[in-house]
PyMOL CGO cylinders between C-alpha atoms (Angstrom):
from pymol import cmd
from pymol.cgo import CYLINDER

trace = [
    CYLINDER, 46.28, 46.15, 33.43, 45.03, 42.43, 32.73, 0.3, 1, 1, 1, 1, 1, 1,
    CYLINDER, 45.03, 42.43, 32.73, 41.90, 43.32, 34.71, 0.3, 1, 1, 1, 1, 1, 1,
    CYLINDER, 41.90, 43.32, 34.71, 41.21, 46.23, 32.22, 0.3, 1, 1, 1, 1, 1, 1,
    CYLINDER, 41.21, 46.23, 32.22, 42.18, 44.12, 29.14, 0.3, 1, 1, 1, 1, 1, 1,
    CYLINDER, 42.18, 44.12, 29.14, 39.87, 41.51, 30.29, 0.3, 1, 1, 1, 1, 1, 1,
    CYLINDER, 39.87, 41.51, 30.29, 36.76, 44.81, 31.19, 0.3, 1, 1, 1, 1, 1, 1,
    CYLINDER, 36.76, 44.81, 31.19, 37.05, 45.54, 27.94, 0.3, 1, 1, 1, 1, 1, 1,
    CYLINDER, 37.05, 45.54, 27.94, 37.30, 42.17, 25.60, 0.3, 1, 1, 1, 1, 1, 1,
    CYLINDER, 37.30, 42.17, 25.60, 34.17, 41.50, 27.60, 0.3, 1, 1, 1, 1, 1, 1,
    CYLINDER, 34.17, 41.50, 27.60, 32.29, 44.39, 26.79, 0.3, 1, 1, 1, 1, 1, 1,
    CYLINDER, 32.29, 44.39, 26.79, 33.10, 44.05, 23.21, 0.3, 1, 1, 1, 1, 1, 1,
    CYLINDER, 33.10, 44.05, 23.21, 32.58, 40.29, 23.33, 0.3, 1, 1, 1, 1, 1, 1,
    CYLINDER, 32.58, 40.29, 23.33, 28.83, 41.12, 24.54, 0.3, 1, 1, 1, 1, 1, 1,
    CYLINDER, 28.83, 41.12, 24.54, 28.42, 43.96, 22.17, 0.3, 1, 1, 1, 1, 1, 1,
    CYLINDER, 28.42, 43.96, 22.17, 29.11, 41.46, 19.55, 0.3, 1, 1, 1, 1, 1, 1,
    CYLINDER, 29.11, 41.46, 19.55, 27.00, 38.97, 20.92, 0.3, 1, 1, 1, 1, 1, 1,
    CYLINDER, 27.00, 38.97, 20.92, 23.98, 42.18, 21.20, 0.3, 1, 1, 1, 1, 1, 1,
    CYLINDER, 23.98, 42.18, 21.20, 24.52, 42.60, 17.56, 0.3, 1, 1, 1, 1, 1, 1,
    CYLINDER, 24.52, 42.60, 17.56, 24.24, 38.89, 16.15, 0.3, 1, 1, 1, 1, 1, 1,
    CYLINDER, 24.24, 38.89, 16.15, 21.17, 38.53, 18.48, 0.3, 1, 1, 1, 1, 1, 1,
    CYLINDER, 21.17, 38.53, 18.48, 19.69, 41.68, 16.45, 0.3, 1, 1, 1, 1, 1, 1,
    CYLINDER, 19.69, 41.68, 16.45, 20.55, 40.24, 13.39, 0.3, 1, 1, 1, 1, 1, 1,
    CYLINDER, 20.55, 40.24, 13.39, 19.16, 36.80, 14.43, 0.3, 1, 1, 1, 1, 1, 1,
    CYLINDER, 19.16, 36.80, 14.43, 15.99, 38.55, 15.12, 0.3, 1, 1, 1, 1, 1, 1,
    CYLINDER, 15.99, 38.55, 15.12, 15.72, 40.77, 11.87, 0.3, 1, 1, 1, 1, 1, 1,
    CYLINDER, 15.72, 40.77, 11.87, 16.70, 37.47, 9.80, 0.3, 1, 1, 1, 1, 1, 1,
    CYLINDER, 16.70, 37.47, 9.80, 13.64, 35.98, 11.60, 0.3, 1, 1, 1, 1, 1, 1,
    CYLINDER, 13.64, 35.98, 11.60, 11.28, 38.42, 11.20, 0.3, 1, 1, 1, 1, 1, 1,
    CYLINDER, 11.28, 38.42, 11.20, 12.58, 38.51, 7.23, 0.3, 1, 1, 1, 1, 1, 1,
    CYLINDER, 12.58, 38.51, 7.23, 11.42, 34.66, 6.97, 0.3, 1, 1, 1, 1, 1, 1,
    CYLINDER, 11.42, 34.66, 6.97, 8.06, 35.50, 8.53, 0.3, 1, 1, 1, 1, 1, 1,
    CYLINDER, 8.06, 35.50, 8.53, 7.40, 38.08, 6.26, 0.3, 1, 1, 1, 1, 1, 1,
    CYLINDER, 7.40, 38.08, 6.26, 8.62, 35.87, 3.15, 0.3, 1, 1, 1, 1, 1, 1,
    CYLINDER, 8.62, 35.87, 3.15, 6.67, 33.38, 4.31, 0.3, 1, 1, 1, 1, 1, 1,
    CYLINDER, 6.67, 33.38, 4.31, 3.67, 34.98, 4.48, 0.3, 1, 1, 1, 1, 1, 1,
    CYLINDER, 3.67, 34.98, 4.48, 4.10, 36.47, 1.28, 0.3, 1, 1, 1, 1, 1, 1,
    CYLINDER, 4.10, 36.47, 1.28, 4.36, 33.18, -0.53, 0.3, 1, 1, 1, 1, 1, 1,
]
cmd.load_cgo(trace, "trace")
């Protein structure tokens, strides 16, 4: 039971992590397009 408790606050500690990277990289690519616009 504490195996699969600890299988699956993993996988949705690395899903989180998956989607802050993604929104790390659109923020990013938002400030290179600003900043070429300006």
């Amino acid at each position: 039971m504490k195996t699969m408790f600890g299988f699956t606050l993993e996988a949705s500690f690395s899903t989180f992590l998956l989607h802050e990277e993604i929104a790390t990289i659109k923020n990013k690519k938002q400030i290179l397009i600003f900043m070429f616009h300006v």
